[in-house]
C-alpha positions as CSV (number, residue, x, y, z in Angstrom):
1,X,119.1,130.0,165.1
2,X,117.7,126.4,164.7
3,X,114.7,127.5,163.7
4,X,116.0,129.3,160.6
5,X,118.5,126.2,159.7
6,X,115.0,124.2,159.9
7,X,113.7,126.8,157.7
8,X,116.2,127.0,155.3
9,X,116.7,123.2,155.1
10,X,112.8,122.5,154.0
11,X,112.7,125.2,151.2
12,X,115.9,123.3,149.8
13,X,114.1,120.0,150.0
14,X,111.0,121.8,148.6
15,X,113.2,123.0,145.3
16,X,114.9,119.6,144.9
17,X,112.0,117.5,144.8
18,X,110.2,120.0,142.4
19,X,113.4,119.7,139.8
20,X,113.3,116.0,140.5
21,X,109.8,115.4,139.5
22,X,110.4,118.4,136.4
23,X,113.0,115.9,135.1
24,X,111.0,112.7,135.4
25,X,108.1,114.5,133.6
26,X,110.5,115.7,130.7
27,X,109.2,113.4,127.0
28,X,112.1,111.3,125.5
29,X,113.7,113.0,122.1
30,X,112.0,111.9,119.8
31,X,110.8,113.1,116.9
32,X,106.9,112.1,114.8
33,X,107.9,112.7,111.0
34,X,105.3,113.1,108.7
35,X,104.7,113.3,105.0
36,X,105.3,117.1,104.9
37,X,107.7,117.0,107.6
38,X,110.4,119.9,107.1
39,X,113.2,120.3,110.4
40,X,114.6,123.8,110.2
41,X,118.5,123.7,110.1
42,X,120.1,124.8,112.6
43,X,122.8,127.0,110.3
44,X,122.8,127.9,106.5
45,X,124.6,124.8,104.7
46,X,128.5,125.4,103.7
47,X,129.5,125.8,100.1
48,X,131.7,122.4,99.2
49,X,133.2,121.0,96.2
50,X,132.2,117.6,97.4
51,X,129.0,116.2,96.4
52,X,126.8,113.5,97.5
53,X,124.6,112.4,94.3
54,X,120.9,111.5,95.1
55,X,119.5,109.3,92.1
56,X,115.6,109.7,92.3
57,X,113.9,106.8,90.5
58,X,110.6,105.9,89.3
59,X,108.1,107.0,91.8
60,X,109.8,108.9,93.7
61,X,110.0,112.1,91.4
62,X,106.4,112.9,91.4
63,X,105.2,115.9,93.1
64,X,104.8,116.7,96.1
65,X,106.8,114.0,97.1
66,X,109.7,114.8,95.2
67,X,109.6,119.1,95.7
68,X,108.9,118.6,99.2
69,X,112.2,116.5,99.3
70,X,114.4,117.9,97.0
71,X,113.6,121.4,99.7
72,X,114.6,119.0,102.8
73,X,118.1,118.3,100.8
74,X,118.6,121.9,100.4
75,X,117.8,123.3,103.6
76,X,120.2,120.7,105.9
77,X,122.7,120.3,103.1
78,X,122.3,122.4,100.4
79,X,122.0,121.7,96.4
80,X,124.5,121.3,93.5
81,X,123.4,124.3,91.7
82,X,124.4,126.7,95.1
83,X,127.9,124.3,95.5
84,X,126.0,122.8,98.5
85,X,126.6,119.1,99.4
86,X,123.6,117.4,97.6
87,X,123.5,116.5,93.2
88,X,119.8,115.2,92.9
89,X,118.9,113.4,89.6
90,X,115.7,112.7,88.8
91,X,115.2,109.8,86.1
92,X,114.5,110.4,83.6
93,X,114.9,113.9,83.0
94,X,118.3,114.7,84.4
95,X,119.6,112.3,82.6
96,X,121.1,114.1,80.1
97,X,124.8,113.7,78.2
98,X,126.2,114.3,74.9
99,X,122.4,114.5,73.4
100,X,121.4,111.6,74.6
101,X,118.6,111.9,77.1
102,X,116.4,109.8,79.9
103,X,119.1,107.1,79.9
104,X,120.4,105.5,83.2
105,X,123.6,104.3,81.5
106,X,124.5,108.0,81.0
107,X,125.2,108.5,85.2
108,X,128.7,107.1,85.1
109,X,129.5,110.0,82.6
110,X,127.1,112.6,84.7
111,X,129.3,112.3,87.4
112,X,132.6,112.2,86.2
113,X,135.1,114.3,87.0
114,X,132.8,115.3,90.1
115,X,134.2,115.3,93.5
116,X,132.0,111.9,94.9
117,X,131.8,111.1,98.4
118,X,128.7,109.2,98.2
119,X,126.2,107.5,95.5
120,X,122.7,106.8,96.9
121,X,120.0,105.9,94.7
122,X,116.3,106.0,95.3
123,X,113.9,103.5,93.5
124,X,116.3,102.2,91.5
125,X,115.2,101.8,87.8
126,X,115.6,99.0,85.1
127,X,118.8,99.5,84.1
128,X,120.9,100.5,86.5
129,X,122.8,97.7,87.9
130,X,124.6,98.2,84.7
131,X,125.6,102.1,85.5
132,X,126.8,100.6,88.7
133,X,128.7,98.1,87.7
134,X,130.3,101.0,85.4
135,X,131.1,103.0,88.2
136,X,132.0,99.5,89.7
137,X,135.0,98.8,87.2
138,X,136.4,102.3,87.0
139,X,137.0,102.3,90.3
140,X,139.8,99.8,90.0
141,X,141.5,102.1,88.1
142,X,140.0,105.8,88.5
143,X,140.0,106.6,92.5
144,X,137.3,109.2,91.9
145,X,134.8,106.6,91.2
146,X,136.0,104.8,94.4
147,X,133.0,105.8,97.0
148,X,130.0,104.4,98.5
149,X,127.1,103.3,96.6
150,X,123.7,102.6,98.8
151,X,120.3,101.3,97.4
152,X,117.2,102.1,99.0
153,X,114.0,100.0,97.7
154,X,114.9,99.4,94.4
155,X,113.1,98.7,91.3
156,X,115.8,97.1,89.1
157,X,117.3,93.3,88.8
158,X,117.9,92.6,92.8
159,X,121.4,90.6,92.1
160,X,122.6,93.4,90.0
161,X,121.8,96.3,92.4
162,X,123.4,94.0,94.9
163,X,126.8,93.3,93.0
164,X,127.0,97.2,92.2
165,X,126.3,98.1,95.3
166,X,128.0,98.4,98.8
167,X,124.4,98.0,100.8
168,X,120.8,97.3,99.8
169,X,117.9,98.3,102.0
170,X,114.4,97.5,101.1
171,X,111.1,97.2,103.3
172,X,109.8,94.6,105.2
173,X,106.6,93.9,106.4
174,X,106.6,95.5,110.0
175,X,107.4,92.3,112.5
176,X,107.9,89.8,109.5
177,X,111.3,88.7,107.7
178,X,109.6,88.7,104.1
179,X,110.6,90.9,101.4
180,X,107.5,93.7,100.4
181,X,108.1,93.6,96.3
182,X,110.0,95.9,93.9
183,X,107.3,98.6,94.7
184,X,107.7,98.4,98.6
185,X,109.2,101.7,98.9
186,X,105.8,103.8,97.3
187,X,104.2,102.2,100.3
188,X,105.9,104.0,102.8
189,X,106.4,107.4,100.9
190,X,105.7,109.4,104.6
191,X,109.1,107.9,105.8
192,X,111.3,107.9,103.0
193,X,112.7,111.3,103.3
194,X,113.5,110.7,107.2
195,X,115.7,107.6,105.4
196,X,117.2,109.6,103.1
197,X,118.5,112.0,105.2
198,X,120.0,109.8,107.5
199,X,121.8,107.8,105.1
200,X,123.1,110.6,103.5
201,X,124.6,111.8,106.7
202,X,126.2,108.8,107.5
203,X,126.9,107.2,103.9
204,X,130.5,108.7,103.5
205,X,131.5,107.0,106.3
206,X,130.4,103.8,105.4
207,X,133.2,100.6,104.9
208,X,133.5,99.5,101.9
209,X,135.3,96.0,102.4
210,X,133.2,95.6,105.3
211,X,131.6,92.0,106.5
212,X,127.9,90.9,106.7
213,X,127.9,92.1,110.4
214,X,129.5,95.3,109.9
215,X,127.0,96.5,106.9
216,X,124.2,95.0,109.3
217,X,125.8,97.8,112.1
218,X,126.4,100.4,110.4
219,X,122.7,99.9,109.3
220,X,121.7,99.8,112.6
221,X,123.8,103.0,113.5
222,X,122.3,105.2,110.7
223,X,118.9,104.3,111.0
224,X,118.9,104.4,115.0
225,X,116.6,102.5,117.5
226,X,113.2,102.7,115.8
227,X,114.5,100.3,113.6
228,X,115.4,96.6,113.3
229,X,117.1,95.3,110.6
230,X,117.8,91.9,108.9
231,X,119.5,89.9,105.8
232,X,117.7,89.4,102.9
233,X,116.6,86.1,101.8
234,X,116.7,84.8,98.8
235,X,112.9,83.4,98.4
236,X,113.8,81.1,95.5
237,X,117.5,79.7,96.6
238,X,117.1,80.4,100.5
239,X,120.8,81.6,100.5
240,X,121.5,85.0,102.5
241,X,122.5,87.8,100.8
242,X,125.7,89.8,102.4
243,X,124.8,93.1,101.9
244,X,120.7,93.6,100.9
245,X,118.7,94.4,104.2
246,X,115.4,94.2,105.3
247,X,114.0,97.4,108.1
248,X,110.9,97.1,109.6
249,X,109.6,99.7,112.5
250,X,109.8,98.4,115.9
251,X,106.0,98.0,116.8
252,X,106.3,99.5,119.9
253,X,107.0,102.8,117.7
254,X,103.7,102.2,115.4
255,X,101.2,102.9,117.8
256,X,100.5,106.8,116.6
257,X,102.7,108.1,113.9
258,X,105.8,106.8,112.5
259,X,109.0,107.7,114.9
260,X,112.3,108.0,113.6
261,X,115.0,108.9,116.3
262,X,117.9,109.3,115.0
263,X,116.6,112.2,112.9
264,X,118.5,114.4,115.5
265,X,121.3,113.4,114.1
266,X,120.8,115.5,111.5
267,X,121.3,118.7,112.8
268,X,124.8,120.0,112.8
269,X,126.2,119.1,109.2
């Protein structure tokens, strides 16, 4: 009878040291994105009558950049023109209201009367920190223009897009605090839609009367771990701004391919 407790006591040992070492084998989640990079969704997207609008600027609406996108919106969210989540405009040719066409001053009025949850604009154009401040004013008195407004790696006046908007995110160079240029954003094309996504799954929950340390956060929170993030610095008056951000890849995470992990997030809208 020993002899078979013996028995029976070493094959248990055996399995639990086998799933113990399975476990310490397993990778980390993480996941490589590339230029092309397309994550199947893990259900069709809803139908809503809410709308998050994706402004597309200079730059970024060339193809295959822009297709290959645009079919990354559709598949985890769904487009506009299927009364999925996403209204892309690309500038200049969306642009288009009451005949007059390829105008940036016309997205106030493009959006109107639309069900907004969230304004995030790509690349912003010359121009456009006036729209905003638009949208800015009718919000005191029109609650449907009251919603988030993030700018990632503008093109336009840097004060404006940062009075008109609730956070500005640009590039810096990885593992330095200085700001890239108004172009930094073409640079890093391959990690842009990974961005994107992220911030539009987390840019309807974003505060808007929120401090310097809370936009920083909630930065940090959308983005996830890959990336570090700091306040912009003015290079001319050396004052902080309160809402403009710098993110740069943790080096550790540059070794092979870019790594974003908090695209998990995505799944599951």
């Amino acid at each position: 009878m020993q002899t078979v407790q013996k028995i029976i006591l070493l094959i248990m040992s055996v399995f639990l040291c086998a799933c113990n070492v399975q476990r310490e084998e397993e990778p980390a989640e993480k996941i490589v994105v590339s230029p092309g990079f397309v994550e199947p969704a893990a259900e069709s997207p809803q139908k809503t009558e809410n709308r998050i609008v994706v402004v597309f600027g200079y730059g970024y609406t060339d193809s295959p950049f822009y297709e290959n996108t645009l079919s990354l919106l559709e598949t985890h969210f769904g487009l506009d023109k299927d009364d999925g989540l996403i209204l892309p405009l690309a500038f200049p040719r969306d642009f288009n209201y009451e005949g007059v066409s390829g105008r940036i001053s016309s997205l106030p009025d493009i959006i109107q009367g639309k069900k907004i949850k969230a304004l995030i604009v790509l690349g912003a154009p010359e121009g456009a920190h006036r729209s905003l401040a638009v949208i800015q004013d009718r919000s005191l008195t029109d609650p449907s223009y009251s919603f988030p407004v993030l700018s990632l790696f503008p093109q336009d006046d840097v004060l404006g897009i940062e009075a008109g908007s609730h956070a500005v995110i640009d590039f810096a160079p990885f593992g330095s605090g200085q700001a890239m240029g108004e172009e930094a954003g073409l640079q890093h094309l391959d990690l842009i839609p990974s961005i994107l996504l992220l911030a539009i799954k987390k840019a309807p929950e974003f505060p808007q009367t929120a401090s310097s340390v809370q936009i920083q956060s909630f930065i940090k929170s959308m983005l996830g771990s890959s990336w570090q993030t700091e306040l912009s610095i003015d290079p001319e008056t050396s004052l902080r701004s309160k809402n403009h951000f710098l993110i740069s890849l943790i080096e550790q995470d540059l070794i092979d391919e870019p790594l974003v992990s908090g695209l998990s997030l995505i799944s599951g809208n």
